[in-house]
Legacy VTK file of the C-alpha trace (Angstrom):
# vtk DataFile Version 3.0
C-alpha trace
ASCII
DATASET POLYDATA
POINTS 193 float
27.834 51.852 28.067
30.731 50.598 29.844
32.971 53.422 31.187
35.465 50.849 32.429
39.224 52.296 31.562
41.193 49.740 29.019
42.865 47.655 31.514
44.746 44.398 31.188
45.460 41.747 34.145
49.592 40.830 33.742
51.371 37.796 34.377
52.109 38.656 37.830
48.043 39.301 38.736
48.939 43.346 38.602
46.015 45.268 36.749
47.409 47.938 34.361
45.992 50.262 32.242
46.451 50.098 28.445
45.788 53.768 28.366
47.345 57.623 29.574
47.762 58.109 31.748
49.974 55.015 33.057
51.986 54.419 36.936
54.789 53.342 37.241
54.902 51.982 39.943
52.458 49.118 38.379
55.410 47.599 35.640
57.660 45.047 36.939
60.289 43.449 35.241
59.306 40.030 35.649
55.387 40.900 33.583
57.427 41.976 31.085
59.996 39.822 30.804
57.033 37.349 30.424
54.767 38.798 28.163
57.719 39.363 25.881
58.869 35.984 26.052
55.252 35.233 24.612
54.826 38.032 21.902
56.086 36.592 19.088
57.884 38.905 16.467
56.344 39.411 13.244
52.828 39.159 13.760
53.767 35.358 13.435
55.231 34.766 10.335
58.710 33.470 11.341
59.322 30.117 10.155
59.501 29.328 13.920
58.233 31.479 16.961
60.681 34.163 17.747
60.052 35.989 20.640
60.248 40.188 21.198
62.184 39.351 24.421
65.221 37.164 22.328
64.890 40.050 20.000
65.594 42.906 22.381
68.221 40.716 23.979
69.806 40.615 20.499
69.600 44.451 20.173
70.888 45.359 23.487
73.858 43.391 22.539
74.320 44.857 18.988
73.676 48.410 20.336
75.342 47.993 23.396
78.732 46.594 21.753
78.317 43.463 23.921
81.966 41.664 24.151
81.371 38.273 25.898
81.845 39.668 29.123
80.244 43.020 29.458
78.348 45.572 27.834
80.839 48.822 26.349
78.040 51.146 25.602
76.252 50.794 28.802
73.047 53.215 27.905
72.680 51.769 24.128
72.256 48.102 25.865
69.656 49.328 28.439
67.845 51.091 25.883
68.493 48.797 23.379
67.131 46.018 26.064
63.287 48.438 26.763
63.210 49.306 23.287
59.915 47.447 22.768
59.078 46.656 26.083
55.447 48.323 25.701
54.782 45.624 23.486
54.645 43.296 27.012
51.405 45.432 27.421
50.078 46.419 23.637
52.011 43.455 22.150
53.704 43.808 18.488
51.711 45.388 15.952
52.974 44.992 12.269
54.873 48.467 11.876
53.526 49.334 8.585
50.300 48.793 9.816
51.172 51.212 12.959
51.858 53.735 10.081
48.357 54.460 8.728
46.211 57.122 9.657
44.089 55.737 11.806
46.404 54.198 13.704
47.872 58.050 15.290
46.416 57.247 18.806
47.453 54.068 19.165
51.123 55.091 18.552
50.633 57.981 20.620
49.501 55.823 23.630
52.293 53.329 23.153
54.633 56.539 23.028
53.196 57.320 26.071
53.810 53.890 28.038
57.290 53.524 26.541
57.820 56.897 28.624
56.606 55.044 31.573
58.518 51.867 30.937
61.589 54.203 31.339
60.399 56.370 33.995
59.795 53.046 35.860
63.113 51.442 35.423
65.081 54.803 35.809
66.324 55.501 32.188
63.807 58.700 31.865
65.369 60.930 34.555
68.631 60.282 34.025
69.643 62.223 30.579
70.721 59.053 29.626
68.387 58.523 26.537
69.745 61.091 24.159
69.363 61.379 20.651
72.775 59.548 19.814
71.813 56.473 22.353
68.206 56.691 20.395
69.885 56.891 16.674
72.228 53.760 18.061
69.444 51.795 18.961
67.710 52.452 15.877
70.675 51.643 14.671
70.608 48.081 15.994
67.249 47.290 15.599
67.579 47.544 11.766
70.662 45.437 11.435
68.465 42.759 13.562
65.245 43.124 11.547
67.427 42.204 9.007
69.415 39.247 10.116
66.072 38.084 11.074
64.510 38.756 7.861
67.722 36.680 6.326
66.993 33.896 8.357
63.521 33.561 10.049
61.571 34.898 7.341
60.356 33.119 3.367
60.568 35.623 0.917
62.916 38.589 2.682
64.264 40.780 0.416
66.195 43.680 1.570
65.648 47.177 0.375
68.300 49.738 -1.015
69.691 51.381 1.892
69.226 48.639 4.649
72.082 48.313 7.080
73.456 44.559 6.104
72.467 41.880 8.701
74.912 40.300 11.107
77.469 37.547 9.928
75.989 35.029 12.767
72.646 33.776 12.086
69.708 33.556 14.546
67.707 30.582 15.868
64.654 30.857 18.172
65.158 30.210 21.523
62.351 28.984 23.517
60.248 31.377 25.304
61.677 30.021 28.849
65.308 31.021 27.408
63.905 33.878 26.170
62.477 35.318 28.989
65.904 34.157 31.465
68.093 35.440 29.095
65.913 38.993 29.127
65.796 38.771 32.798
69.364 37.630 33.033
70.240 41.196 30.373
68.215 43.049 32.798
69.864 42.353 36.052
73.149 43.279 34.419
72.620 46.570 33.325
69.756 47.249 36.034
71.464 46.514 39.208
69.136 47.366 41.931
66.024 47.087 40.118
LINES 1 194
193 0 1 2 3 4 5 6 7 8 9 10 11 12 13 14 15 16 17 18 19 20 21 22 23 24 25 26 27 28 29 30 31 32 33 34 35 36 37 38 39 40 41 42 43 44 45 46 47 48 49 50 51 52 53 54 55 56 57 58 59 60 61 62 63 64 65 66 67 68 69 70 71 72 73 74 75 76 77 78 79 80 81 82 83 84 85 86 87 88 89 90 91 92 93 94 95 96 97 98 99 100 101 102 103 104 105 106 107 108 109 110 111 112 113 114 115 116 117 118 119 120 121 122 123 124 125 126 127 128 129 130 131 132 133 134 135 136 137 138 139 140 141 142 143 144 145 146 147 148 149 150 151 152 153 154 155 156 157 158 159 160 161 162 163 164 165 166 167 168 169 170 171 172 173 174 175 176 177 178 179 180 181 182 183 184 185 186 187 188 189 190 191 192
């Protein structure tokens, strides 16, 4: 039997583990800026390919009340930016499907790397991540699930209680745009990193 740890090999050549507990010192912004760019959202099933990485670029501006020029809600946007980022590593499982039973150590490891996506890039230590930067977030990501529903997806129907979708529609970048805009987020609200 092998006793070989779960281990993946990332853009950059790094080899990571896929389970607790995780370093680090092993994530770099460039794998997942990468891997992001080439996850696409939905399991697929956007009329186009629409990348996790234009998607968290989209909620770091929503949550981070992005003006043009710079983000007002500083915290929200980095946040907002890592939200999914252990999907770089476990990609993007449908969320329904993450729901079931079964599925309780699987979202328990990807709790557990989304803990060291944060530690790594500084957000975990801080106090910055607090349970109105979370419900923000949460916030954001639900008015963007459904502007993309609206407009990347046949058959969307919202559900009583859904936050309304943005008045500007989306269209799919490219994953090169998608991962230089995501890098290009990053460097603004990361400086240093």
């Amino acid at each position: 039997m092998d006793s070989t740890p779960a281990r993946m090999r990332t853009f950059s050549g790094r080899l990571v583990s896929l389970v607790p507990p995780y370093d680090p010192s092993m994530f770099v912004i460039t794998d997942i800026a990468h891997h992001l760019a080439n996850v696409n959202r939905f399991c697929g099933a956007a009329k186009r390919p629409y990348s996790v990485a234009q998607h968290s670029v989209h909620v770091a501006e929503n949550a981070g009340s992005w003006n043009g020029h710079e983000f007002i809600r500083r915290p929200e946007a980095r946040l907002g930016l890592l939200h999914d980022a252990s999907e770089a590593y476990l990609t993007d499982v449908n969320g329904n499907y993450k729901k079931v039973p079964h599925m309780a150590g699987y979202r328990a490891d990807e709790e557990a790397l989304q803990v060291a996506l944060l530690t790594a890039f500084g957000m975990a230590e801080t106090g910055e991540v607090t349970p109105e930067v979370e419900a923000a977030v949460k916030h954001a990501d639900a008015v963007l699930l459904q502007t993309e529903g609206r407009d990347l997806l046949n058959g969307w129907q919202a559900e009583d209680g859904d936050p309304a979708p943005m008045r500007v529609h989306i269209e799919p970048w490219s994953w090169r745009t998608a991962e230089e805009r995501f890098l290009h987020t990053f460097r603004i609200l990361f400086p240093g990193y």
